[in-house]
N, CA, C and O atoms as a GROMACS GRO file, in nm:
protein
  328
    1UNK      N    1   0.081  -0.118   0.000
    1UNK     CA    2   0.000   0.000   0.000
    1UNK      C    3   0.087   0.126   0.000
    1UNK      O    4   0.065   0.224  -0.071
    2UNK      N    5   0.187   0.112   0.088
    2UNK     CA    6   0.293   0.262   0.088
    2UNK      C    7   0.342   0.256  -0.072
    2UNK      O    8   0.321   0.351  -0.147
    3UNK      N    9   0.399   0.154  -0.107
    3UNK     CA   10   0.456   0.187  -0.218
    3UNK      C   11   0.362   0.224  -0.346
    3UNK      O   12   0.421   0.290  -0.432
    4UNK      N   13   0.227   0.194  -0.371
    4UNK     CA   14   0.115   0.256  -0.432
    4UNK      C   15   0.118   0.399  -0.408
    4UNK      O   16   0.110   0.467  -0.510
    5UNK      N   17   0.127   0.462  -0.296
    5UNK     CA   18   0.093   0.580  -0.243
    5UNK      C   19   0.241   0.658  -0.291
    5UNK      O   20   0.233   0.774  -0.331
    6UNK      N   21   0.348   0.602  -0.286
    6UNK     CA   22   0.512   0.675  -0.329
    6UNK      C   23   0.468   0.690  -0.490
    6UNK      O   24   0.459   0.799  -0.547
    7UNK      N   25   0.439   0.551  -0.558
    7UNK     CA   26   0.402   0.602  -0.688
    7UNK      C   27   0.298   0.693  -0.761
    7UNK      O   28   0.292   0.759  -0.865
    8UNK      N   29   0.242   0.673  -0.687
    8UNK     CA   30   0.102   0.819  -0.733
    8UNK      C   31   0.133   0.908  -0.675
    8UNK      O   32   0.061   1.004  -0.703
    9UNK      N   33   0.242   0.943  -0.569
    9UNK     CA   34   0.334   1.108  -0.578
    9UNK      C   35   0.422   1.094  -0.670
    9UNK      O   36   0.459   1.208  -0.697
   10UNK      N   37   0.458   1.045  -0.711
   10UNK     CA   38   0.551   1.024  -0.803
   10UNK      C   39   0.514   1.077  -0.920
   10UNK      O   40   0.584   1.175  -0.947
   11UNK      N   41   0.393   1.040  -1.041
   11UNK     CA   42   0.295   0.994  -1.128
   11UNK      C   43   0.233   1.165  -1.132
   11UNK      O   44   0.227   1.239  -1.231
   12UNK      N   45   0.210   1.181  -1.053
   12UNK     CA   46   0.107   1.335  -1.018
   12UNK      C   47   0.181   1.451  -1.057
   12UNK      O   48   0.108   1.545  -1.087
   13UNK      N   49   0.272   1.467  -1.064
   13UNK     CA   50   0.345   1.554  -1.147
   13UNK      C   51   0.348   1.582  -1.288
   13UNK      O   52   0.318   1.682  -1.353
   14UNK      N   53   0.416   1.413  -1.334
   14UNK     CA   54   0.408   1.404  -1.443
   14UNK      C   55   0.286   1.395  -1.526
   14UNK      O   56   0.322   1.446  -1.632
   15UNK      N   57   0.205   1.371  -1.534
   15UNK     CA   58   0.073   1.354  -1.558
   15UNK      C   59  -0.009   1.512  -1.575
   15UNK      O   60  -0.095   1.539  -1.660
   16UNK      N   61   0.054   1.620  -1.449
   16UNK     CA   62  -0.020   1.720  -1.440
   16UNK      C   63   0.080   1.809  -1.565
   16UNK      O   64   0.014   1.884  -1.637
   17UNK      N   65   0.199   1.804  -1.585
   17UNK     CA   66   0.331   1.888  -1.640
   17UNK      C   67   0.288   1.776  -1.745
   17UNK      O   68   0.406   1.756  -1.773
   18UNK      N   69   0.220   1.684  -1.828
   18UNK     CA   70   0.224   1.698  -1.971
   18UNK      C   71   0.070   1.741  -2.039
   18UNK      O   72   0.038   1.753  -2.157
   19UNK      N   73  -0.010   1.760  -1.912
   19UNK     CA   74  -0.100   1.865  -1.954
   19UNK      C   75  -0.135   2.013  -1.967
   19UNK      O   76  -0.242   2.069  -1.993
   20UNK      N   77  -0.008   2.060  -1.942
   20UNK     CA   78   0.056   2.226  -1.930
   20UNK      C   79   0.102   2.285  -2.064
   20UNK      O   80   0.209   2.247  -2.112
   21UNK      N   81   0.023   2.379  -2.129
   21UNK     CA   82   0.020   2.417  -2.277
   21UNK      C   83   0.187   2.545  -2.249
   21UNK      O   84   0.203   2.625  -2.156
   22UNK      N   85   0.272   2.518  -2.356
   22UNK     CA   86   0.362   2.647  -2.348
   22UNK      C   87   0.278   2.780  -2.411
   22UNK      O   88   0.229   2.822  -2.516
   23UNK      N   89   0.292   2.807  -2.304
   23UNK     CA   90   0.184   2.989  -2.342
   23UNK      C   91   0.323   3.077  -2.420
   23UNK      O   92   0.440   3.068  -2.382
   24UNK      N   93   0.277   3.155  -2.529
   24UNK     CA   94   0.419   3.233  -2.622
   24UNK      C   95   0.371   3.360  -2.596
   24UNK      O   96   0.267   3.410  -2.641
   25UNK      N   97   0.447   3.408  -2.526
   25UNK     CA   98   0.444   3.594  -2.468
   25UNK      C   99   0.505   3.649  -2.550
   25UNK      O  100   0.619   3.624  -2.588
   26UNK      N  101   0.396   3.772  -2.603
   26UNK     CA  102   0.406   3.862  -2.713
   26UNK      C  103   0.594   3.953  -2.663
   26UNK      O  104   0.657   3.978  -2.560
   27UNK      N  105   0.608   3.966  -2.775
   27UNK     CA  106   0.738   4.081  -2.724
   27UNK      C  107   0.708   4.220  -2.670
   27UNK      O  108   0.598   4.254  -2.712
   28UNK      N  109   0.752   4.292  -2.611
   28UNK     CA  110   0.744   4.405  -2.594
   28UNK      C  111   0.739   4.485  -2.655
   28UNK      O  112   0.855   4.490  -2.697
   29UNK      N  113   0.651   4.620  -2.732
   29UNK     CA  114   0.706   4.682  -2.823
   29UNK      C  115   0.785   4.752  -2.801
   29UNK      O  116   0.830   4.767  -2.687
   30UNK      N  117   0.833   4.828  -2.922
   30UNK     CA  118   0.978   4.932  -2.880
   30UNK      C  119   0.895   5.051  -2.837
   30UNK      O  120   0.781   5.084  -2.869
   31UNK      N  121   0.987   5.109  -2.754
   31UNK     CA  122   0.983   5.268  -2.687
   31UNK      C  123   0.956   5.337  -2.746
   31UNK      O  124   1.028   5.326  -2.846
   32UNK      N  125   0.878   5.432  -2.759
   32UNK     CA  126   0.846   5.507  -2.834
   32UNK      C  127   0.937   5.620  -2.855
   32UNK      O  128   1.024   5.634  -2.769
   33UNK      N  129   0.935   5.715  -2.965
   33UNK     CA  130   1.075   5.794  -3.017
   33UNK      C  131   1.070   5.898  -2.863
   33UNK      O  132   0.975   5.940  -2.798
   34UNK      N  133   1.202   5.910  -2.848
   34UNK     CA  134   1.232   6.018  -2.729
   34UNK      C  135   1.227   5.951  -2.578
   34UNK      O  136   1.245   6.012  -2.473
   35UNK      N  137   1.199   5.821  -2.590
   35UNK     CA  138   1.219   5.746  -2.468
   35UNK      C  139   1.376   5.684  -2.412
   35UNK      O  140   1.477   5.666  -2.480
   36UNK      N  141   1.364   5.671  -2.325
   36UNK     CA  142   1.493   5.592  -2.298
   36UNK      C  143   1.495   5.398  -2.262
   36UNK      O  144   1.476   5.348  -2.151
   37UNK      N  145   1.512   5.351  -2.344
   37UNK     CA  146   1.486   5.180  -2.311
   37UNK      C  147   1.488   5.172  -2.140
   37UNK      O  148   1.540   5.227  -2.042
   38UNK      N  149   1.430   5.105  -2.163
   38UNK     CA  150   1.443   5.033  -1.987
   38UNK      C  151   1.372   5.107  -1.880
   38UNK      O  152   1.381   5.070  -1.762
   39UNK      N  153   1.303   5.207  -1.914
   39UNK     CA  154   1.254   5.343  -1.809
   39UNK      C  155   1.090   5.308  -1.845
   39UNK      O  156   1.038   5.241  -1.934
   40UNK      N  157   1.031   5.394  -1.724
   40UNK     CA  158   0.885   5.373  -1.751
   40UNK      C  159   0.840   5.536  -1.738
   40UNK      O  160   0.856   5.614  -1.643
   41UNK      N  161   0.781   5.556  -1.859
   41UNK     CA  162   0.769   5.709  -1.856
   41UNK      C  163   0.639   5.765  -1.738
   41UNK      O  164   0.548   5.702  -1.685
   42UNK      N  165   0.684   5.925  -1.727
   42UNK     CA  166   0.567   5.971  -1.574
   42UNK      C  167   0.526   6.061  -1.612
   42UNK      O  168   0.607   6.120  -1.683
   43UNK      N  169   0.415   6.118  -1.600
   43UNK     CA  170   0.310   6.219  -1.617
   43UNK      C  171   0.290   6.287  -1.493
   43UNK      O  172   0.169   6.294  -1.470
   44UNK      N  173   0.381   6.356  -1.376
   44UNK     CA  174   0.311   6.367  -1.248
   44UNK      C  175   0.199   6.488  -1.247
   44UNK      O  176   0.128   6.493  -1.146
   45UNK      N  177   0.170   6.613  -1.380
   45UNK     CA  178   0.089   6.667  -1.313
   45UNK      C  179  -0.001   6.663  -1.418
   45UNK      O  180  -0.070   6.762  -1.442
   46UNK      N  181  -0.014   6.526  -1.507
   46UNK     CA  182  -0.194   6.478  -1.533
   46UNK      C  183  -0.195   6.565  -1.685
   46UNK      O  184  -0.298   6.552  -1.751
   47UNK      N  185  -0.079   6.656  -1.745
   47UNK     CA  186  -0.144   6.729  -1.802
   47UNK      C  187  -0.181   6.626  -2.019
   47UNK      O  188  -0.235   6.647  -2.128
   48UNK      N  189  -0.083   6.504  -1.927
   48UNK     CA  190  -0.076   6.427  -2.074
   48UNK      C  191   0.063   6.426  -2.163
   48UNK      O  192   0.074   6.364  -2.268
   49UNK      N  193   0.173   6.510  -2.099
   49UNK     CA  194   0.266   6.516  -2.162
   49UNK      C  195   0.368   6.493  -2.096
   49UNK      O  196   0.420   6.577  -2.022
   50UNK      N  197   0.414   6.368  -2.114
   50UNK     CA  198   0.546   6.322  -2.048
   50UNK      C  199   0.673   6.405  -1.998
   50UNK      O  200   0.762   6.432  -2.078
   51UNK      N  201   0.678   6.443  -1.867
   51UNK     CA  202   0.746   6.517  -1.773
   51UNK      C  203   0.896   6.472  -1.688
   51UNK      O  204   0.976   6.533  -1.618
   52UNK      N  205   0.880   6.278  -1.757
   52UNK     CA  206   0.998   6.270  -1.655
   52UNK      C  207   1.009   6.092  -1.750
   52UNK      O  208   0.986   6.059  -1.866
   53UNK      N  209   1.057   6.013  -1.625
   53UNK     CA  210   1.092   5.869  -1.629
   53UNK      C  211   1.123   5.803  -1.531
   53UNK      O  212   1.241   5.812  -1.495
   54UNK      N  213   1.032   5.717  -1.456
   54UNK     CA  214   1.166   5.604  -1.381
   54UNK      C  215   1.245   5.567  -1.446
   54UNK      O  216   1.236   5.565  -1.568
   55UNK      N  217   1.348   5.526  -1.377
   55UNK     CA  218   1.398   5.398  -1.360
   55UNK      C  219   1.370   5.275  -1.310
   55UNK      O  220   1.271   5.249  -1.241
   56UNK      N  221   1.504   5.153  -1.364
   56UNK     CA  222   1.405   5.052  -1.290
   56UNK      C  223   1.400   5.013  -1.127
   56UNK      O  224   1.327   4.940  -1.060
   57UNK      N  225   1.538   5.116  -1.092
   57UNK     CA  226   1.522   5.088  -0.907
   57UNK      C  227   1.398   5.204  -0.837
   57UNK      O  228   1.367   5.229  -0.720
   58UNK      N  229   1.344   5.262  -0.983
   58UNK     CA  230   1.200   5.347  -0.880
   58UNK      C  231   1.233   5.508  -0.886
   58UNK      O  232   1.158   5.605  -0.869
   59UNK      N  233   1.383   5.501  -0.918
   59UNK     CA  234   1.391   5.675  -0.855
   59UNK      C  235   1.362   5.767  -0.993
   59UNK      O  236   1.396   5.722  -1.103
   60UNK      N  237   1.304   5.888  -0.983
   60UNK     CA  238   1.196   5.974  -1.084
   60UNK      C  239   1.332   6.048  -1.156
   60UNK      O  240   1.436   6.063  -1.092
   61UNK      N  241   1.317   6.088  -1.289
   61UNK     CA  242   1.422   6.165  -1.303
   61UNK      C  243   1.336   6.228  -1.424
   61UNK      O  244   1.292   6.171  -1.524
   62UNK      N  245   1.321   6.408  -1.372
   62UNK     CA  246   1.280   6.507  -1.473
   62UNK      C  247   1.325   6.505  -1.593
   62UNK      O  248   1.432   6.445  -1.607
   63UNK      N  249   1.278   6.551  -1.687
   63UNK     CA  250   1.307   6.620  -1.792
   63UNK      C  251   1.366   6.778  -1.768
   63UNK      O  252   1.325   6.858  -1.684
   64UNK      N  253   1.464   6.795  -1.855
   64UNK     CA  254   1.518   6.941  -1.837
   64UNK      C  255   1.404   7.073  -1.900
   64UNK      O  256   1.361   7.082  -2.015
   65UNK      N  257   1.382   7.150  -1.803
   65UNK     CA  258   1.266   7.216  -1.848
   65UNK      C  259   1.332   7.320  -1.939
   65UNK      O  260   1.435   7.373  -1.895
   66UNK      N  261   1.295   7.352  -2.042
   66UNK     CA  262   1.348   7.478  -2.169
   66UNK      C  263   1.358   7.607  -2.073
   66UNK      O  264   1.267   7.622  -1.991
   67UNK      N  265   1.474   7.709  -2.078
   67UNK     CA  266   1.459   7.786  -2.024
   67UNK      C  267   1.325   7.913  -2.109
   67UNK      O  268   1.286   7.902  -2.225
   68UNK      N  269   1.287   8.009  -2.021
   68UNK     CA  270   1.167   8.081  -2.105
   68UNK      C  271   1.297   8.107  -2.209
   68UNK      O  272   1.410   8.058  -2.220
   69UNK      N  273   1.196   8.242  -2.302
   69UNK     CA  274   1.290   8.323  -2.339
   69UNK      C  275   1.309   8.439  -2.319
   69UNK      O  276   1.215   8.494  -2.262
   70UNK      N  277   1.384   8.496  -2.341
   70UNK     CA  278   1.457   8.650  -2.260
   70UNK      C  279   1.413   8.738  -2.269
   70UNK      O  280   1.412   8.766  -2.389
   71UNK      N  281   1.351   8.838  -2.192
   71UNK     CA  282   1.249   8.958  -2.196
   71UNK      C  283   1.276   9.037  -2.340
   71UNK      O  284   1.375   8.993  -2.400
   72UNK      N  285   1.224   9.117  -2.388
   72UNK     CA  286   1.250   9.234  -2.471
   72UNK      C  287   1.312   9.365  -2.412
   72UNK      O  288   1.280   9.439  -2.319
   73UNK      N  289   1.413   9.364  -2.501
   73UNK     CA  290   1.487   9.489  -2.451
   73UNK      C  291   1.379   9.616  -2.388
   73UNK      O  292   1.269   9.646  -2.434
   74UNK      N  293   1.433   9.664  -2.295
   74UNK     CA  294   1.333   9.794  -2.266
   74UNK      C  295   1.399   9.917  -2.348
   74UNK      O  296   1.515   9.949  -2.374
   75UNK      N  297   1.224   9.993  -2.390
   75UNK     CA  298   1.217  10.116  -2.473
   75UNK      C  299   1.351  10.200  -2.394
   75UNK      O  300   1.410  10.192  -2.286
   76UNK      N  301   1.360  10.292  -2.530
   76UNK     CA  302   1.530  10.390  -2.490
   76UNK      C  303   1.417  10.489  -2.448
   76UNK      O  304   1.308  10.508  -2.503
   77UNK      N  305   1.459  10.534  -2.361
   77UNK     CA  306   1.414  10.688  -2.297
   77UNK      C  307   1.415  10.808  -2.350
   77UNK      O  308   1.390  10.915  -2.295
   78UNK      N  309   1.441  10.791  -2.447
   78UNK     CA  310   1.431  10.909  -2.605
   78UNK      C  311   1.344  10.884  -2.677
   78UNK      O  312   1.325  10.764  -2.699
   79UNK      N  313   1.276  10.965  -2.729
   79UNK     CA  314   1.187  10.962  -2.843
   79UNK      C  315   1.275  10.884  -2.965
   79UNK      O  316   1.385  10.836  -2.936
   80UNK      N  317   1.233  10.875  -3.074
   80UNK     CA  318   1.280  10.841  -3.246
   80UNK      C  319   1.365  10.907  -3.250
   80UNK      O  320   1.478  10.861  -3.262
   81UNK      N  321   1.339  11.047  -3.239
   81UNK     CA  322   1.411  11.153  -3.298
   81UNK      C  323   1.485  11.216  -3.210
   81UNK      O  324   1.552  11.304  -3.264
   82UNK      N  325   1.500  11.206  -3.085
   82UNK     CA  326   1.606  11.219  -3.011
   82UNK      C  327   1.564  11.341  -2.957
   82UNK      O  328   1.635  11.399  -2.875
   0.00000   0.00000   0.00000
């Protein structure tokens, strides 16, 4: 009787592992242009336009924000014609 019981632990494996289908996982697509591989892009203030990136240990890293651009010279204190 024990040794019935060793073989049907035995048996139960095999039996269950040649009814196990290999499932084929799609690839990943590629990153989209302006991404960096391996990063997961972040949106933190909702507006829809990608602001930053993890990494894969978690830590956030901005995008460099454009500086504005530079005031307009101020009017000369003379008229045209001086």
């Amino acid at each position: 009787m024990r040794l019935r019981s060793i073989a049907l632990m035995g048996l139960v494996p095999l039996v269950l592992a040649a009814c196990s289908e290999n499932q084929k996982v799609a690839a990943a697509p590629p990153p989209p242009p302006g991404a960096i591989a391996g990063t997961t892009a972040a949106d933190r203030d909702g507006d829809g336009i990608v602001d930053g990136y993890y990494t894969a240990d978690g830590v956030y890293h901005p995008y460099a924000q454009p500086a504005p651009p530079p005031p307009p010279p101020a009017p000369g204190r003379r008229g045209e014609r001086g």
